[in-house]
N, C-alpha and C positions, 0 to 999 in steps of 0.2 A: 465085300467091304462091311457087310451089315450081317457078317456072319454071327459076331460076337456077342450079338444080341437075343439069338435065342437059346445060348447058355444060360444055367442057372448061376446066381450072383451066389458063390458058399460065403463071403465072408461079412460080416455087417460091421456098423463103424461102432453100434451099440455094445457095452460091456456086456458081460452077463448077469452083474447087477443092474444095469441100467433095464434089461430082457424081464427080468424079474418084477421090477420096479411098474414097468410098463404093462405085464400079464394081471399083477396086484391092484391095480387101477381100473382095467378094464374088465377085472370082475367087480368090483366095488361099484364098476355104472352100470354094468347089468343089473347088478342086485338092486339098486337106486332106482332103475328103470324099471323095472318086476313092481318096485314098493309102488311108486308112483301108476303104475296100470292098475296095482290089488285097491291102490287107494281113490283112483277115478270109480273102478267097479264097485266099491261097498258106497259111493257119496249113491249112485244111481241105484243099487239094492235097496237104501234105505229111503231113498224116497219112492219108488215101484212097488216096493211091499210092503210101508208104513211102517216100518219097520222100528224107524225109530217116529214120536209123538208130535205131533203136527207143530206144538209147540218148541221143541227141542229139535225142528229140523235145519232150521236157519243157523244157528249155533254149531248141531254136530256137523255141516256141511263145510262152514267157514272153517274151523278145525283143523277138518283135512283136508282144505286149500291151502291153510298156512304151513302146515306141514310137507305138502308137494311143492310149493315154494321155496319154503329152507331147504328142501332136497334139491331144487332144479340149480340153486344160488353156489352152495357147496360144490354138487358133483359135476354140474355141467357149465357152470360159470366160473369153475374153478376158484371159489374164493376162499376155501380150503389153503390152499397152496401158498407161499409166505412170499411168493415171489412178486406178488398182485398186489401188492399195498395201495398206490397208484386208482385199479380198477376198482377196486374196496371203497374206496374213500367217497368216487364218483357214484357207484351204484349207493351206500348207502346216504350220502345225500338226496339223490335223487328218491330214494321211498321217500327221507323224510321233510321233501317239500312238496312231496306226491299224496301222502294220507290226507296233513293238513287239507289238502286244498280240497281233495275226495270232500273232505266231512263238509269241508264250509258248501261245496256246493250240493252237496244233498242236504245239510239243513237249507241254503235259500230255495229249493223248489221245493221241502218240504211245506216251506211254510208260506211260500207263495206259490198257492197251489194254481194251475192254469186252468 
């Protein structure tokens, strides 16, 4: 009865632009996923070897967090994609009642210090 299942499936329901579509994608997240490891690895370089100046380290670090963020947003949150209007809307609300509030509380314990 359960012969049929260790046949291999030849035919797929995917075009062969769709085959295409989908290979072009998932090199573009490799490649995203690569940036993002090169871009973890030079934030720890450059603070392990001083690489970059004690002053200029807070700055080039933040950088290339925002950077590994626009990449995580695009390639793996797919907001790229035209079809996510919907998701778009929601996540970019959400940073921007997310910073605000960031700042206001780290000015109040800034300035009220414990």
């Amino acid at each position: 009865m359960a012969d049929h299942l260790s046949q291999s499936f030849e035919k797929s329901a995917m075009t062969n632009e769709e085959k295409r579509n989908h290979k072009s994608e998932l090199k573009k997240q490799f490649v995203a996923f690569g940036l993002m490891i090169f871009l973890t690895f030079l934030a720890f370089a450059a603070v392990a070897t001083d690489f970059v100046p004690r002053s200029l380290a807070i700055p080039f670090i933040l950088i290339l967090a925002i950077v590994q963020f626009a990449l995580q947003l695009l390639f793996f949150m797919h907001m790229k994609d035209k079809d996510h209007a919907w998701v778009n809307v929601f996540m970019i609300t959400g940073i921007f009642i997310t910073l605000p509030t960031i700042v206001a509380l780290m000015l109040l314990i800034g300035v009220t210090k414990f």
